[in-house]
PARO-749592 format. One record per atom (N, C-alpha, C): residue number from 0; x, z, y; atom name. Coordinates in pm, whole numbers. Layout:
BEGIN
num	px	pz	py	atomo
NUM	X	Z	Y	CA
...
# end
This chain:
BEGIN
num	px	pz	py	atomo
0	84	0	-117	N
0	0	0	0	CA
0	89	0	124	C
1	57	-103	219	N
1	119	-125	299	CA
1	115	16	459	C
2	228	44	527	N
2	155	105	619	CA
2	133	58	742	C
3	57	98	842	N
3	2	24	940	CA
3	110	82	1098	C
4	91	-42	1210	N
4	150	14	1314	CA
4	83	-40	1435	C
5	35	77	1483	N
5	-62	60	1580	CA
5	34	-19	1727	C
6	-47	-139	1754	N
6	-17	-244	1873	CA
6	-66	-188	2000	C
7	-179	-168	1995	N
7	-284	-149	2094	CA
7	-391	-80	2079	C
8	-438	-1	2167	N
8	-525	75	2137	CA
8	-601	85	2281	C
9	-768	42	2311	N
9	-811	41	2444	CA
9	-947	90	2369	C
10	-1016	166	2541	N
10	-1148	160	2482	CA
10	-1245	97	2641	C
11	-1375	109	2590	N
11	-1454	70	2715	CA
11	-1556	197	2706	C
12	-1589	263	2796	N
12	-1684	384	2855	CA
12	-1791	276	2910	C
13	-1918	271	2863	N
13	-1984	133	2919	CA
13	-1924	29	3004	C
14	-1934	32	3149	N
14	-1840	-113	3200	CA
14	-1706	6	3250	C
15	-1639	63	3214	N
15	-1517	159	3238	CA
15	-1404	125	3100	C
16	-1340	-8	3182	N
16	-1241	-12	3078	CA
16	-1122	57	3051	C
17	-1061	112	2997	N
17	-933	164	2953	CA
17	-883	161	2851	C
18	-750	72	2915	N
18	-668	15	2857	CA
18	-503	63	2810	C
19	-440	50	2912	N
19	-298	119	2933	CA
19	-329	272	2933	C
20	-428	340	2996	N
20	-466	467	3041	CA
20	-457	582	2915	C
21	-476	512	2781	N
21	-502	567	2647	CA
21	-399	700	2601	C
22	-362	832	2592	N
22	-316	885	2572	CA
22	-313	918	2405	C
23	-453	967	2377	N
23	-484	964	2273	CA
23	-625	979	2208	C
24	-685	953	2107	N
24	-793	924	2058	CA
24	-820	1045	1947	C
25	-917	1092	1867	N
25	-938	1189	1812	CA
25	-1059	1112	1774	C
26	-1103	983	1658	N
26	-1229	967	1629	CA
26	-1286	1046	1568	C
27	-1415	1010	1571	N
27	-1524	1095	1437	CA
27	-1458	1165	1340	C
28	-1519	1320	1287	N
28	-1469	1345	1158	CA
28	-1584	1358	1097	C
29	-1610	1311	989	N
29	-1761	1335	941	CA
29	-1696	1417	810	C
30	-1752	1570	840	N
30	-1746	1694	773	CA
30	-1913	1692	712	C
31	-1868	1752	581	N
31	-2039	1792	530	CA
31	-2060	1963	549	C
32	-2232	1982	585	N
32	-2276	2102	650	CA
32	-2295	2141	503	C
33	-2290	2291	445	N
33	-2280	2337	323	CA
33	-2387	2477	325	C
34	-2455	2488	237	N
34	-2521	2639	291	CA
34	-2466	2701	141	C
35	-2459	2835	164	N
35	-2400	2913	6	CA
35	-2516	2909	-68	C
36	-2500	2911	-210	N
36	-2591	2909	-350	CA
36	-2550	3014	-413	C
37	-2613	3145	-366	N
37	-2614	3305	-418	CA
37	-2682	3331	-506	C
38	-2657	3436	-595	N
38	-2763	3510	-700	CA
38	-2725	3471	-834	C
39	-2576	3381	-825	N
39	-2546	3359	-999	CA
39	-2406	3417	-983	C
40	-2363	3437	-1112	N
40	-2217	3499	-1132	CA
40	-2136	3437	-1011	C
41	-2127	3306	-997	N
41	-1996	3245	-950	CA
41	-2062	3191	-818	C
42	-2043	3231	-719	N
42	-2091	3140	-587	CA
42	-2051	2991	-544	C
43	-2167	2910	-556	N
43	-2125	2793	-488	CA
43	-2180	2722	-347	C
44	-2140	2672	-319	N
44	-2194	2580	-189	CA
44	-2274	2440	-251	C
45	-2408	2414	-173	N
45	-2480	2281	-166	CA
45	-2427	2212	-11	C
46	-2414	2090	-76	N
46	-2437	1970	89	CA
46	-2538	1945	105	C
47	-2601	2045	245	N
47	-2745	1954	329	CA
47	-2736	1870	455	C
48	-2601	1833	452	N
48	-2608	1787	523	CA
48	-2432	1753	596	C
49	-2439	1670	715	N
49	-2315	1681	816	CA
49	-2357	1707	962	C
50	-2208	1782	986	N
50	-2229	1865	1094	CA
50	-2222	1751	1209	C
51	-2220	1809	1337	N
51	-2248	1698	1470	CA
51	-2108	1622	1442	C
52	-2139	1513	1492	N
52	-2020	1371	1481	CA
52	-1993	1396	1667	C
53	-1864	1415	1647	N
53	-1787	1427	1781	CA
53	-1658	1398	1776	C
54	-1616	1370	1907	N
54	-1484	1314	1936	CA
54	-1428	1292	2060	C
55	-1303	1288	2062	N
55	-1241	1293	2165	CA
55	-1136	1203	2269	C
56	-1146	1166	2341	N
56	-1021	1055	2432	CA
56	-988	1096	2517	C
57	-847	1100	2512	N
57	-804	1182	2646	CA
57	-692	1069	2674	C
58	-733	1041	2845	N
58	-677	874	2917	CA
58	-574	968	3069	C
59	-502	929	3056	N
59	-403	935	3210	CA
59	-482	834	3320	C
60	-529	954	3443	N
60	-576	888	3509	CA
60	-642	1044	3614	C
61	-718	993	3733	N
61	-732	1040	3822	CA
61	-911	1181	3801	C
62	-867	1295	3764	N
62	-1004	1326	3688	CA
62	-1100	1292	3828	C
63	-1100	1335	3948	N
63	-1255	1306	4014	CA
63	-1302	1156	4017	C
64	-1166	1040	3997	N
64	-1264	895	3984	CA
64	-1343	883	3804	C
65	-1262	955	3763	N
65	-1291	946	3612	CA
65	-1490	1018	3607	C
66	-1474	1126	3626	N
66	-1542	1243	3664	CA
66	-1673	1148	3701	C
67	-1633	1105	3823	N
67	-1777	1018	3889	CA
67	-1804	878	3810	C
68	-1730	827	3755	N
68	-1759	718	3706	CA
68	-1850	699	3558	C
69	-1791	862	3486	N
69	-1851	903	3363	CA
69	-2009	983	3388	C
70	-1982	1092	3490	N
70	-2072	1227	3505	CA
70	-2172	1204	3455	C
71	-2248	1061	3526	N
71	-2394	1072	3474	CA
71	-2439	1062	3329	C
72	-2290	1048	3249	N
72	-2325	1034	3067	CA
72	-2333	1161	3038	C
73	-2329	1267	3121	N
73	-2335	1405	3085	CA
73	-2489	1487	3013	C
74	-2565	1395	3106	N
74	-2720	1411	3081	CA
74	-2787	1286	3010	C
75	-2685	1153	2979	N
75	-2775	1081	2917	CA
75	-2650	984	2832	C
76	-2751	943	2709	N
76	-2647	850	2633	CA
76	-2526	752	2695	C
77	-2427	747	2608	N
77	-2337	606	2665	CA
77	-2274	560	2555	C
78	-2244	415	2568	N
78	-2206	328	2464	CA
78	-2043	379	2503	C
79	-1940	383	2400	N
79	-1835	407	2378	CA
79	-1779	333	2271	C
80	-1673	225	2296	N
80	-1653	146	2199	CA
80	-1459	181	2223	C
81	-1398	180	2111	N
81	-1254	222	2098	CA
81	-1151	155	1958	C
82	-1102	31	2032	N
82	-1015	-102	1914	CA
82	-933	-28	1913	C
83	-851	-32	1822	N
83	-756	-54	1793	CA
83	-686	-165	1656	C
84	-602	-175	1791	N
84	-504	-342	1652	CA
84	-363	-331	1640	C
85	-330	-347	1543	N
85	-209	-380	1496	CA
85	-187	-405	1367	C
86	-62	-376	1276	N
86	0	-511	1198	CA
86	-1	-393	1060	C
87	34	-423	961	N
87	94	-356	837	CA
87	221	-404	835	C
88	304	-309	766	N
88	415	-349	719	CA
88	441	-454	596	C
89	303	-502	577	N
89	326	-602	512	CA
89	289	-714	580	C
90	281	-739	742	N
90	249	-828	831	CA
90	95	-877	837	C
91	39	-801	773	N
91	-107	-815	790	CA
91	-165	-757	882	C
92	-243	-841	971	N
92	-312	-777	1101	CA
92	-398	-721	1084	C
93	-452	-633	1156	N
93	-591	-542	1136	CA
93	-610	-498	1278	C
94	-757	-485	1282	N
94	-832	-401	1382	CA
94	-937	-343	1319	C
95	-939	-187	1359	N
95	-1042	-97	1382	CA
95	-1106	-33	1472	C
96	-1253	-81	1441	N
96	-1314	-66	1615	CA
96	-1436	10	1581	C
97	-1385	174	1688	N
97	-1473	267	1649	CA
97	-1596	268	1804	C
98	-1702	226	1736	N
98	-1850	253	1817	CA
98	-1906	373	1829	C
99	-1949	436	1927	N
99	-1972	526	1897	CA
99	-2115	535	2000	C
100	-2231	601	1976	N
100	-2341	592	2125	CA
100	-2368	716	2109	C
101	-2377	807	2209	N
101	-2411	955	2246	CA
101	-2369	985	2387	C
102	-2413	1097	2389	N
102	-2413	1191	2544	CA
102	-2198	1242	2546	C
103	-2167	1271	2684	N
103	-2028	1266	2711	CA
103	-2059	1444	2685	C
104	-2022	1532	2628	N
104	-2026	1658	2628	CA
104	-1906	1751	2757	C
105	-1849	1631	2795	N
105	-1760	1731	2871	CA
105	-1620	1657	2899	C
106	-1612	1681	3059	N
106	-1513	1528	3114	CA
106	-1404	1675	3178	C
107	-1310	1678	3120	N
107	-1204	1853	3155	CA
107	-1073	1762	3210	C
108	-1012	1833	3298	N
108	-883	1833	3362	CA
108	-758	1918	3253	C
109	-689	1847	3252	N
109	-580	1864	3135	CA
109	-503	1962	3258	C
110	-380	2064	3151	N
110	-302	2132	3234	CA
110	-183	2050	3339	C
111	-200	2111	3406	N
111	-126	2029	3544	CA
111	22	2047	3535	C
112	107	1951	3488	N
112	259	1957	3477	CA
112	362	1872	3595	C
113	476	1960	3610	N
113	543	1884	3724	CA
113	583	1769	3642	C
114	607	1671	3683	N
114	655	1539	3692	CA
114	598	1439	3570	C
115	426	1508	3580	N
115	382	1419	3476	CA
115	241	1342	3529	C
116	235	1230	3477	N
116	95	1227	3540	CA
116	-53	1283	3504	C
117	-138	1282	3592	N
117	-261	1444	3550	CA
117	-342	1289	3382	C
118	-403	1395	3337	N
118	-431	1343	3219	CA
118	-636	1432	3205	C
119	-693	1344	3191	N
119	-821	1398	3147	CA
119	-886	1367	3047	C
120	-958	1509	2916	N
120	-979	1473	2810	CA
120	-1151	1416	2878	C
121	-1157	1360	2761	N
121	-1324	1309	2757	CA
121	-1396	1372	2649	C
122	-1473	1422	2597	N
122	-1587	1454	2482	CA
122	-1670	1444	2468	C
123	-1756	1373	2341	N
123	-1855	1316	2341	CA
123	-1942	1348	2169	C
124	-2053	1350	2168	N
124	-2113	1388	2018	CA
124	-2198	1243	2008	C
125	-2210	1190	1880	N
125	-2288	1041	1865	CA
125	-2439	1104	1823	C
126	-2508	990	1822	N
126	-2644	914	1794	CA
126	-2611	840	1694	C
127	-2513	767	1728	N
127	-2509	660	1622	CA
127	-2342	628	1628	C
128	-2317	640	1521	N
128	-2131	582	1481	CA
128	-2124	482	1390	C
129	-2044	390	1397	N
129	-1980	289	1345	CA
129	-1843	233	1323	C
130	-1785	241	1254	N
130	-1580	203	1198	CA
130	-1575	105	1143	C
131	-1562	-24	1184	N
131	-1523	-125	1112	CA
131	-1397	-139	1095	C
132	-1344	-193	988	N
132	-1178	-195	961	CA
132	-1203	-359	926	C
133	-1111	-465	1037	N
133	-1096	-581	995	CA
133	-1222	-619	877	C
134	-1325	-612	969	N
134	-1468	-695	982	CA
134	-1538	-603	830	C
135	-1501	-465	788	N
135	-1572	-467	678	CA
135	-1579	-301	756	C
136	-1762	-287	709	N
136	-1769	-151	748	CA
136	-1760	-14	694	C
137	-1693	108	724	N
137	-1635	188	686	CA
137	-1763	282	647	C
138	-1794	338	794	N
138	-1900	420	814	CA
138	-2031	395	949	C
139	-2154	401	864	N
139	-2272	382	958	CA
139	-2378	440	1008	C
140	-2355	523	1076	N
140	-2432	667	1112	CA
140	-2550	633	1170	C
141	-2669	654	1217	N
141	-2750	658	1331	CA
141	-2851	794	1276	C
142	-2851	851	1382	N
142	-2916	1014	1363	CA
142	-3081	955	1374	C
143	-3080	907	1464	N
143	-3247	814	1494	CA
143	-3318	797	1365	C
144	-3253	682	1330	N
144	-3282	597	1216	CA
144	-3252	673	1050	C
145	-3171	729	1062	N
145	-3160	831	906	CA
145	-3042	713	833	C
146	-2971	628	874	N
146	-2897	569	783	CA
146	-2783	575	787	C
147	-2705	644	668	N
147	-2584	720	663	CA
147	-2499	646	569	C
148	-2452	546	629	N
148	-2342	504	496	CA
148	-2195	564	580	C
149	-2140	609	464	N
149	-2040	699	462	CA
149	-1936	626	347	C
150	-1819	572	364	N
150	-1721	566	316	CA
150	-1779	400	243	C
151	-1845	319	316	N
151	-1925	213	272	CA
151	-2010	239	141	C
152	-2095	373	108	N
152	-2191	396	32	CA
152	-2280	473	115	C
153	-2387	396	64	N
153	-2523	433	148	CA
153	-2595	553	106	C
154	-2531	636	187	N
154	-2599	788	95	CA
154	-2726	839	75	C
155	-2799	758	156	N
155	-2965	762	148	CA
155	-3031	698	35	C
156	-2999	577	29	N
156	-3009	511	-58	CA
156	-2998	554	-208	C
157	-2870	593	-238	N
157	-2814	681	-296	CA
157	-2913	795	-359	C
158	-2951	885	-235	N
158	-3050	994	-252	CA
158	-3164	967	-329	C
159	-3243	789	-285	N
159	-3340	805	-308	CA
159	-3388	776	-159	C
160	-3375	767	-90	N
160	-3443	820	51	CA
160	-3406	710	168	C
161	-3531	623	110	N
161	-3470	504	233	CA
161	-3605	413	320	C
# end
């Protein structure tokens, strides 16, 4: 298995592109929600579920233009789309382009260092997530709609429940 080396990495905040600005990215972790299964010798955990889908981008850049340009996703959805491309070491190209649509949970001022430039994280929880890896899809969330494919298996489906 070849390993990969990231070229580029940009995202767009609805029409708020950033590009060069990219510090670093923190996509989706889709964790499963577990409740304990008490009252037999050996305790186990059931999956009912996964916990909130959230994530993080934190871009070099100015927080009050950032601030105003984002704020109003504070109270209402925003499309968040985040490529990244580059090569394998076996010269095979790839892009993965994480979608993401939800509310911005919180636009913070990074700690203030001499001779660096100021840096602001972004945070955001989805509605709906999507990971395509070089055109094939990974994972397909929408909280709306109930359709959860996870690791390209449709876990509803799966369930029974579609």
């Amino acid at each position: 298995m070849a390993d990969r080396i990231r070229m580029r990495l940009s995202a767009q905040i609805e029409s708020v592109p950033l590009m060069n600005e990219i510090v670093e990215f923190t996509p989706v972790d889709i964790k499963t929600k577990t409740v304990s299964n008490e009252g037999s010798f050996v305790e186990s955990e059931d999956v009912v579920g996964f916990e909130p889908l959230k994530w993080t981008l934190k871009v070099r850049g100015d927080h009050q233009k950032i601030q105003n340009a984002l704020g109003r996703f504070l109270m209402d959805n925003a499309q968040i789309n985040v490529t990244e491309k580059g090569k394998g070491t076996d010269q095979a190209k790839y892009q993965e382009v994480y979608s993401m649509y939800g509310p911005i949970t919180n636009i913070k001022k990074d700690a203030v260092k001499m001779g660096e430039k100021p840096t602001v994280t972004i945070e955001g929880t989805c509605k709906a997530y999507k990971l395509t890896d070089t055109g094939t899809v990974i994972h397909d969330i929408n909280v709306d709609t109930g359709k959860t494919v996870v690791g390209g298996v449709d876990l509803m489906g799966t369930a029974g429940i579609s």
